[in-house]
C-alpha positions in Angstrom: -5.2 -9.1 8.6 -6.7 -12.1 6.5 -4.5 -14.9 8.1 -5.0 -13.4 11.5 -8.9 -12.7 11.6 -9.0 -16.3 10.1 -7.1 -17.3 13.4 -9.3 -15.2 15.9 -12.5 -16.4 14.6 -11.4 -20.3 15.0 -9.7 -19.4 18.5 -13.5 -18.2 19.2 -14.9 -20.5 18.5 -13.0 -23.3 19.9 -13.3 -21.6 23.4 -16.9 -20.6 22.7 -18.0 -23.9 25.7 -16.5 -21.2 28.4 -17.8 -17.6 27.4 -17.5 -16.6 30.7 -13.4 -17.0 31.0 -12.9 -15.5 27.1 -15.4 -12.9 26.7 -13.3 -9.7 28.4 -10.0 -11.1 26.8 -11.7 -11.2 23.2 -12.8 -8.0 23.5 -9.7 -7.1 24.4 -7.3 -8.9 22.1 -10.0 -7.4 19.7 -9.0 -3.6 20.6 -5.4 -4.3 20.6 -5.8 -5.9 16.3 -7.3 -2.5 15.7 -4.8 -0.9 17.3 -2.4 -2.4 15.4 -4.2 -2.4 12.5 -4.5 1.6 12.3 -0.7 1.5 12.8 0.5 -0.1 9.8 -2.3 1.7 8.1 -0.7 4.7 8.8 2.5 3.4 8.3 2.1 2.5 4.7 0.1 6.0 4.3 3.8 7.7 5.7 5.5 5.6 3.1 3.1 6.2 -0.3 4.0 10.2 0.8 7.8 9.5 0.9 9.9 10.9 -1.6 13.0 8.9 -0.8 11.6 5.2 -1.0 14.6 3.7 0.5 14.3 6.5 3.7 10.8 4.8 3.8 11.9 1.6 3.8 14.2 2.1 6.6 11.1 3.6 8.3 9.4 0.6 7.9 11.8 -1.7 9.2 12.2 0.5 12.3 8.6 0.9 13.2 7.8 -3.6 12.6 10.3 -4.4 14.9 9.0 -2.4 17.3 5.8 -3.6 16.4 7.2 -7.4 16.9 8.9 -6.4 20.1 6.6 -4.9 21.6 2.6 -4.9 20.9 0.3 -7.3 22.0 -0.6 -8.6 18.4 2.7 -9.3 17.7 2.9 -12.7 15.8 5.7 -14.1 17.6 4.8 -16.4 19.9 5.4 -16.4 23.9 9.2 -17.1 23.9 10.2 -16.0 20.3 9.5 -12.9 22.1 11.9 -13.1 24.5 14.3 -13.8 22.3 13.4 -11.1 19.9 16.4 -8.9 18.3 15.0 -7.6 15.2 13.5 -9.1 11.6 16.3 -9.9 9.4 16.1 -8.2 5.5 18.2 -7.7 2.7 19.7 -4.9 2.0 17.5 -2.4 0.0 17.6 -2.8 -3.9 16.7 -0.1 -6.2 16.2 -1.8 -8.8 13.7 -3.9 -7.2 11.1 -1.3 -7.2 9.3 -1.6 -10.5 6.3 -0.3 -11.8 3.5 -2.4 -13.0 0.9 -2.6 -15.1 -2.5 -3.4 -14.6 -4.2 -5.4 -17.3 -7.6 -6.7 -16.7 -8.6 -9.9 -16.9 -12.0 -12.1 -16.8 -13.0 -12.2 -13.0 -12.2 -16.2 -11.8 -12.9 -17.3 -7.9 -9.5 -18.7 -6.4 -9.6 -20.9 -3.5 -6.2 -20.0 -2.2 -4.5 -23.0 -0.1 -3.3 -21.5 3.4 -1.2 -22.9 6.5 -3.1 -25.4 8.4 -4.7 -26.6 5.9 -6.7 -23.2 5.5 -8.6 -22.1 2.0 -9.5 -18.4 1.6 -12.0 -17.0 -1.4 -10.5 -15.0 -3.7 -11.2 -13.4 -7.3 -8.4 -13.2 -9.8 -9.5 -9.7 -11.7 -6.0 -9.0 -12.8 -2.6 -9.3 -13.8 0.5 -7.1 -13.3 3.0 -7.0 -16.0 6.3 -5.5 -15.1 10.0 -5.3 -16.3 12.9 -7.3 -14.2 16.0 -9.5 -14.5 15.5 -8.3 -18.4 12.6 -9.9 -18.8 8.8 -9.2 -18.6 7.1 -10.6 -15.9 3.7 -10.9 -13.7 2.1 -11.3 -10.6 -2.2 -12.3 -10.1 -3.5 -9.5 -8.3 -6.3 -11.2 -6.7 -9.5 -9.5 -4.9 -10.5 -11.1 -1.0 -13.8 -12.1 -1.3 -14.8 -11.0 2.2 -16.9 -7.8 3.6 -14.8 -4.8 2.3 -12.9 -6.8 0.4 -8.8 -6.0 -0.4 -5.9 -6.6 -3.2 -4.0 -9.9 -2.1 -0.9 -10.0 -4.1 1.7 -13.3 -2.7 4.5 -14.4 -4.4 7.1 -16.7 -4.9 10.3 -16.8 -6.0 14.4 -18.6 -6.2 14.9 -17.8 -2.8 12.4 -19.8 -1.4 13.5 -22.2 1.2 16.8 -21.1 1.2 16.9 -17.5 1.8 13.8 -16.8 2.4 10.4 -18.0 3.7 9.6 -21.1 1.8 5.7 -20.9 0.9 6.6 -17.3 -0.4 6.1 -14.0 1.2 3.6 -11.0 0.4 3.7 -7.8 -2.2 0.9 -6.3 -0.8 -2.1 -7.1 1.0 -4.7 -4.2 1.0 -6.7 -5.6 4.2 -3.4 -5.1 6.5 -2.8 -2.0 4.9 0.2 -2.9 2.6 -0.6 -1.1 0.0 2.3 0.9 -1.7 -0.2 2.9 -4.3 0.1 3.5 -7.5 2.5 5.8 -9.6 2.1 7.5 -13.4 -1.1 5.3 -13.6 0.5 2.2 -12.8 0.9 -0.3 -9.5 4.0 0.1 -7.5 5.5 -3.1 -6.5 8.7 -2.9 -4.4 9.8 -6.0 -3.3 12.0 -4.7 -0.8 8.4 -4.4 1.0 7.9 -8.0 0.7 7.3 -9.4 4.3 6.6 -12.9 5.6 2.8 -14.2 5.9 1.9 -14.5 10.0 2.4 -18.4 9.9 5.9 -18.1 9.4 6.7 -17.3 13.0 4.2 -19.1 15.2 2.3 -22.0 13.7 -1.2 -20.6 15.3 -1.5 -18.6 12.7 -4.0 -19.7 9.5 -2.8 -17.6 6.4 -2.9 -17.9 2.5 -0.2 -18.9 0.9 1.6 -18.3 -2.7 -0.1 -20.5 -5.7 1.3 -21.3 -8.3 0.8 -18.7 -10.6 2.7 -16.2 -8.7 5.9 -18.1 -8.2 8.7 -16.0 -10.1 11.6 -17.8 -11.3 14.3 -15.8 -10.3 15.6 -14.6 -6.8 13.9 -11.4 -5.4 17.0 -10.6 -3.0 14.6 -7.9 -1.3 12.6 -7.9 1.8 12.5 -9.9 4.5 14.5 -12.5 4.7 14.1 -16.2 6.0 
């Protein structure tokens, strides 16, 4: 919930002149992000105990567009909604499921650029190395400097701007409750997980984005799709 907690906090404040008209629907618009919150939380916890991961994926398209469609946090805005007929993915890929592993590195703050001319405080603290297209790769797991912290792993990749969402989509983000767990000791990374940050469907939204680092140069056909 980074990019949308980021978003309630300024919305907040920017309304905080009138506390009277705002305080019963904050509290309120509060209830309903937990509520949401605790079910993609236990959505991902349905998916980690699947043993067919493409059954689980399937599972998880199923319960976001009713998600989208439906619940007051969706982050469509007003009229997307009404025009809502499902998120759009590619088809499931096998062999974009890889296991990765986790090799330490020396803790570095990251200021990750976001939407709207957003930063967010991050610690890189590792690197996943993992096999695809033939070739070994890796991702910057970074750590959200925030209370409770969480894993924050974007990424980028040949599809971008074409295909798919242009500033790059997620892997997992451990705050929302994407988290995929790990496997044999090592992090599992399925791409056709990958989802699009919250700014990518309603411009209120304030979210980190992909740097640099992360930007793979071949096409993950996986995921959600532009």
């Amino acid at each position: 919930m980074v990019c949308w907690l980021v978003w309630r906090w300024m919305k907040r404040e920017s309304e905080a002149a009138a506390p009277s008209l705002h305080v019963g629907t904050v509290a309120t618009d509060l209830l309903d992000l937990l509520d949401w919150k605790r079910r993609i939380f236990e959505l991902y916890a349905e998916i980690r105990a699947a043993s067919d991961p493409e059954a689980a994926w399937s599972r998880w398209c199923e319960v976001r567009d009713e998600l989208f469609a439906s619940h007051p946090q969706t982050p469509l805005a007003a009229g997307a909604r009404e025009r809502f007929r499902g998120l759009r993915y590619f088809p499931y890929d096998p062999a974009l499921r890889v296991l990765a592993d986790v090799e330490p590195t020396e803790p570095e703050p990251r200021e990750i650029a976001g939407s709207a001319g957003s930063t967010v405080s991050f610690t890189l603290f590792a690197r996943a190395g993992f096999d695809l297209a033939g070739e070994r790769r890796s991702l910057e797991l970074y750590w959200l400097e925030g209370y409770g912290g969480g894993i924050f792993v974007p990424f980028g990749d040949a599809t971008n701007g074409d295909e798919s969402y242009g500033p790059g989509r997620y892997a997992l983000d451990s705050v929302k409750g994407a988290d995929l767990g790990m496997q044999d000791g090592r992090l599992v990374l399925d791409f056709n997980f990958a989802y699009n940050p919250s700014c990518s469907y309603d411009g209120r939204w304030a979210c980190p984005l992909c740097p640099a680092p992360n930007r793979l140069t071949v096409p993950i056909r996986a995921g959600e799709r532009t």
